[in-house]
C-alpha positions as CSV (number, residue, x, y, z in Angstrom):
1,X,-162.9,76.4,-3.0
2,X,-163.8,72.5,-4.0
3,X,-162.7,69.2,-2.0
4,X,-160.3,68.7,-4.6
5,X,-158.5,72.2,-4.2
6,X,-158.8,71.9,-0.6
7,X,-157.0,68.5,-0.9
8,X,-154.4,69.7,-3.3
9,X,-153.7,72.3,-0.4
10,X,-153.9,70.0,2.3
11,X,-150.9,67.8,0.6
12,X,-149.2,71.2,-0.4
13,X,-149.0,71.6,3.6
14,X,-147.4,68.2,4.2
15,X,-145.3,69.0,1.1
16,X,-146.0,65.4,-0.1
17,X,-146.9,64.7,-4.0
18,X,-150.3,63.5,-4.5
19,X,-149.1,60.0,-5.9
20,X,-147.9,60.0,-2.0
21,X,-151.4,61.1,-0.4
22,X,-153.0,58.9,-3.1
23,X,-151.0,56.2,-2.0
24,X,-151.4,56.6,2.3
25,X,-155.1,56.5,1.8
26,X,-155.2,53.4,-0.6
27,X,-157.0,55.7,-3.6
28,X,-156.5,54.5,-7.3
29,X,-154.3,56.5,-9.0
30,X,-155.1,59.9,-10.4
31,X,-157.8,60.0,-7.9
32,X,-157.4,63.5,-6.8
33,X,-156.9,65.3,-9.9
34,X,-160.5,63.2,-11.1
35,X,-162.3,64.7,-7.8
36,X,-165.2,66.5,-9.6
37,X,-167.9,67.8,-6.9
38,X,-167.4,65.5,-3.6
39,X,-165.6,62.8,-2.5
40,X,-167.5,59.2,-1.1
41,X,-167.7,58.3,2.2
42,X,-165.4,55.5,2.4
43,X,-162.4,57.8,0.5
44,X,-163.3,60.5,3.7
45,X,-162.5,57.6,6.1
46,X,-159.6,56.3,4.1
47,X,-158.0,59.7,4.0
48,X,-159.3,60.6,7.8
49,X,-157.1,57.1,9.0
50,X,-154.1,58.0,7.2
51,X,-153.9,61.4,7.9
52,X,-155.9,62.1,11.6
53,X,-154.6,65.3,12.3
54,X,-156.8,66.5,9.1
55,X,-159.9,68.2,9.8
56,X,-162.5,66.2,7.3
57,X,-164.9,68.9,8.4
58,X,-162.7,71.6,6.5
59,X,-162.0,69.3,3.7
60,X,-165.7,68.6,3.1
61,X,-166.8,72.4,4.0
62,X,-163.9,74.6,3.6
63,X,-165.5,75.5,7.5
64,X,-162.7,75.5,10.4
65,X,-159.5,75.1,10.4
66,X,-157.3,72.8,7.7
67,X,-155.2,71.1,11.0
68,X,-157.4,69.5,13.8
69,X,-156.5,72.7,16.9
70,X,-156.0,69.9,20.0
71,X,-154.4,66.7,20.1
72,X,-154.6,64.7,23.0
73,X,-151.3,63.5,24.0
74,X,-149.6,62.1,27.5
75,X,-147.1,64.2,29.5
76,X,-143.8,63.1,28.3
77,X,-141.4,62.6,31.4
78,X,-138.5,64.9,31.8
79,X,-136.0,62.5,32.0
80,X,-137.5,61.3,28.1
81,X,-137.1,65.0,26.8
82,X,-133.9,65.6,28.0
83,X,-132.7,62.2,26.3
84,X,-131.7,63.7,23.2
85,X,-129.3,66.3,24.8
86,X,-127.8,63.6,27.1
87,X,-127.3,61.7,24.2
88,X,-125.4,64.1,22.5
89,X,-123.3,65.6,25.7
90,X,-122.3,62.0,25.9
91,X,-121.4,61.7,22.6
92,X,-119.2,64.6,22.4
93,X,-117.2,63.3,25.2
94,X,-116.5,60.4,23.6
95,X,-115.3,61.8,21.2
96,X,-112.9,64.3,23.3
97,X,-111.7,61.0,24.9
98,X,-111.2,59.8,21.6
99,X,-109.2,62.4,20.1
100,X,-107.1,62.3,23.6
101,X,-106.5,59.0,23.8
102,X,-105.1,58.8,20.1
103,X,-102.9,62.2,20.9
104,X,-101.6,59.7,24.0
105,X,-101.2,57.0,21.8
106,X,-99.0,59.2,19.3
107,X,-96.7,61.3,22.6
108,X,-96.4,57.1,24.1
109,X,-95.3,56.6,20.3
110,X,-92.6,59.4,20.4
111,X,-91.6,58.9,23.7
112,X,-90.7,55.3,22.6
113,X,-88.7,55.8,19.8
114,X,-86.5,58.6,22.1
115,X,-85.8,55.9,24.2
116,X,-84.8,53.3,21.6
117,X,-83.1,55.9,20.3
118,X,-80.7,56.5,23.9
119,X,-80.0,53.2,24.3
120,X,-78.6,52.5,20.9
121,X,-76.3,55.7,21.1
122,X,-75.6,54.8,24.9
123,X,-72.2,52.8,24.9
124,X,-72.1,50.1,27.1
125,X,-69.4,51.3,29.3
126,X,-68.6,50.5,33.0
127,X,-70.3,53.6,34.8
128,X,-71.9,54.6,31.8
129,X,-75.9,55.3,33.5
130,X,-77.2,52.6,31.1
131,X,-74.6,50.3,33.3
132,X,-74.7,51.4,36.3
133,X,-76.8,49.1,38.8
134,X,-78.3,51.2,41.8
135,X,-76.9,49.9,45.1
């Protein structure tokens, strides 16, 4: 398998065109698809900056593996990685307290126009209850 093939496979696995990957590592276009033995230097550490988890080794020597094995990376704190389902706990209560508050809103609503509706129909008697003063 060439450079250029193993390329071409390389930005099948990111499922990017090659215009994109052309692009990333500042190549001319049409780049790839003129690749005819090997590749330069300079294009190897243009492509190895824009895409480090690449393994140039593969890519020059079909050798290894396609995707660099290790990658050196900082414990990420629990509290970080249990962000996103905090977040979106939180968020669903909101939106409960949401939904309840404009079901209050609506009953407060109802309630209202019952009692605007009993005092109009209430006559304004001596002893009616709407009259009567407690005492």
């Amino acid at each position: 398998m060439s450079v250029k093939q193993r390329i071409k496979d390389f930005i099948k696995y990111k499922n990017i065109s090659v215009r994109s990957f052309e692009s990333a590592c500042g190549l001319s276009y049409s780049y790839v698809n003129s690749i005819r033995v090997s590749i330069q230097p300079d294009k190897i550490n243009s492509i190895a900056i824009a895409y480090p988890d690449l393994n140039t080794g593969w890519l020059l020597t079909g050798e290894g593996d396609m995707i660099k094995g290790s990658v050196v990376s900082a414990p990420v704190p629990e509290y970080v990685s249990n962000y996103k389902d905090k977040y979106l706990d939180a968020l669903e209560q909101l939106n409960t307290v949401r939904v309840e508050l404009s079901e209050a809103k609506e009953e407060i609503n109802r309630l209202t126009h019952i009692l605007n509706s009993a005092k109009e129909d209430t006559p304004n008697v001596p002893g009616s209850v709407r009259g009567a003063k407690a005492g």
